[in-house]
C-alpha positions as CSV (number, residue, x, y, z in Angstrom):
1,X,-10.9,54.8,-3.5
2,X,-9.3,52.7,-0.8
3,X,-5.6,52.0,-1.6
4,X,-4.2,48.9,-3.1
5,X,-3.8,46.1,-0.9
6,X,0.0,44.8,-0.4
7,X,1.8,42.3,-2.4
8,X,1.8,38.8,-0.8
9,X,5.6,38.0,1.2
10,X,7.7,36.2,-0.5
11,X,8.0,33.2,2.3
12,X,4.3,34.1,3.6
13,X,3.7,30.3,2.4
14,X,6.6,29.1,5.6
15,X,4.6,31.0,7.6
16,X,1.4,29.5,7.1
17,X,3.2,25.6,7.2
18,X,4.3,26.9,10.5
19,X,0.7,28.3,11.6
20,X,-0.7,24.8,10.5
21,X,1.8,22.3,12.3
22,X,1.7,24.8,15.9
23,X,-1.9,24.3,15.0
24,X,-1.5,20.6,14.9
25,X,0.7,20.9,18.1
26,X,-1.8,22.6,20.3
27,X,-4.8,20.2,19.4
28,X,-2.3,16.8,20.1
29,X,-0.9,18.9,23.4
30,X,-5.1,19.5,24.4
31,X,-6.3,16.0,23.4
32,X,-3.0,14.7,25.8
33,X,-3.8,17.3,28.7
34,X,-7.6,15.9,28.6
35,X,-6.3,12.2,28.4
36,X,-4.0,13.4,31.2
37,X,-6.3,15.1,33.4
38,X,-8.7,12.2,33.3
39,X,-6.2,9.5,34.6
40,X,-5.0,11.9,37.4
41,X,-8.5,12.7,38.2
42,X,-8.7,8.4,38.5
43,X,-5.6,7.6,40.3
44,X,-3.9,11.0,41.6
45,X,-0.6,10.1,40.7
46,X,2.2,12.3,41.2
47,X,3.4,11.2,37.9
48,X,-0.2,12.0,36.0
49,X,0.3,15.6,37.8
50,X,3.8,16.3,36.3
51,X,2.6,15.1,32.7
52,X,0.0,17.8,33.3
53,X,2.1,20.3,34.0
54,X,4.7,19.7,31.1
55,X,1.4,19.6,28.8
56,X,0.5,22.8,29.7
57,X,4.1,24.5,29.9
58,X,4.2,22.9,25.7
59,X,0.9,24.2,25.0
60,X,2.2,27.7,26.0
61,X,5.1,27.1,23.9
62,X,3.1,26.1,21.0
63,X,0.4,28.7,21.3
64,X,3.1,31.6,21.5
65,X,5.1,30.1,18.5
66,X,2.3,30.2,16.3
67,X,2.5,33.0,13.7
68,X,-0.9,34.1,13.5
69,X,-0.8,34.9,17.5
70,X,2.5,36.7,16.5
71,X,0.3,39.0,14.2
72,X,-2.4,39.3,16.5
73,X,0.1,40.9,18.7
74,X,1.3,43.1,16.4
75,X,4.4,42.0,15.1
76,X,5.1,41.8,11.5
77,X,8.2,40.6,9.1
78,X,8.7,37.0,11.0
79,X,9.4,35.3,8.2
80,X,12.7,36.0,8.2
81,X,14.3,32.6,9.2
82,X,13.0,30.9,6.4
83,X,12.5,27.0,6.4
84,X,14.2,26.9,10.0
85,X,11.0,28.7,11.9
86,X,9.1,25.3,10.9
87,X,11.9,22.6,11.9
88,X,11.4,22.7,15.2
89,X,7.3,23.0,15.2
90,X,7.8,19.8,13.0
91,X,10.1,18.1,15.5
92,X,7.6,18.7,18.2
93,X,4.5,17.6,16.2
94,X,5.9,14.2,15.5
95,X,7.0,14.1,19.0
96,X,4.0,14.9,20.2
97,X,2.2,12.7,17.9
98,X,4.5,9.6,19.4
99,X,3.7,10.6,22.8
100,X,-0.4,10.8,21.6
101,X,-0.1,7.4,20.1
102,X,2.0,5.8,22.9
103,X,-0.5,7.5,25.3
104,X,-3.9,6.0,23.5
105,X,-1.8,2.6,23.1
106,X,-3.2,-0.2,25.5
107,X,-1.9,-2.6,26.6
């Protein structure tokens, strides 16, 4: 008889807000690095290329700060912080979010 499995964390739920927002964060930093991509591809702009390159250092940033690639890797007991871990993927999302909107905007 396999053994019981282990009580649910008591802030598991911080974690998963976090996993969902870092999730949110990684399709708005894709959907910018595509929009991104495409107008350097049109213009080559020194500009465009930088853009690109700050997408993809966030997109690191995000993927790594996700919890769920912090379990894949093995480590446990991350929920430790509480409702900070999730303030600053917030902060980012609605930044990124702006920068998406302002980005899709024409004028």
């Amino acid at each position: 008889m396999p053994p019981p499995a282990p009580a649910p964390l008591p802030h598991m739920w911080l974690s998963n807000i976090q996993a969902v927002i870092t999730l949110g964060n990684v399709v708005l930093l894709l959907c910018l690095l595509y929009m991104y991509a495409r107008n350097y591809r049109q213009i080559k702009s020194k500009f465009s290329l930088g853009l690109i390159i700050f997408i993809i250092f966030l997109l690191v940033q995000a993927i790594t700060s996700n919890p769920l690639v912090h379990l894949l890797w093995g480590f446990r007991y991350l929920y430790a912080l509480g409702l900070l871990k999730i303030v600053s993927a917030w902060f980012e999302f609605v930044a990124l979010a702006i920068l998406l909107y302002i980005s899709l905007k024409t004028e």
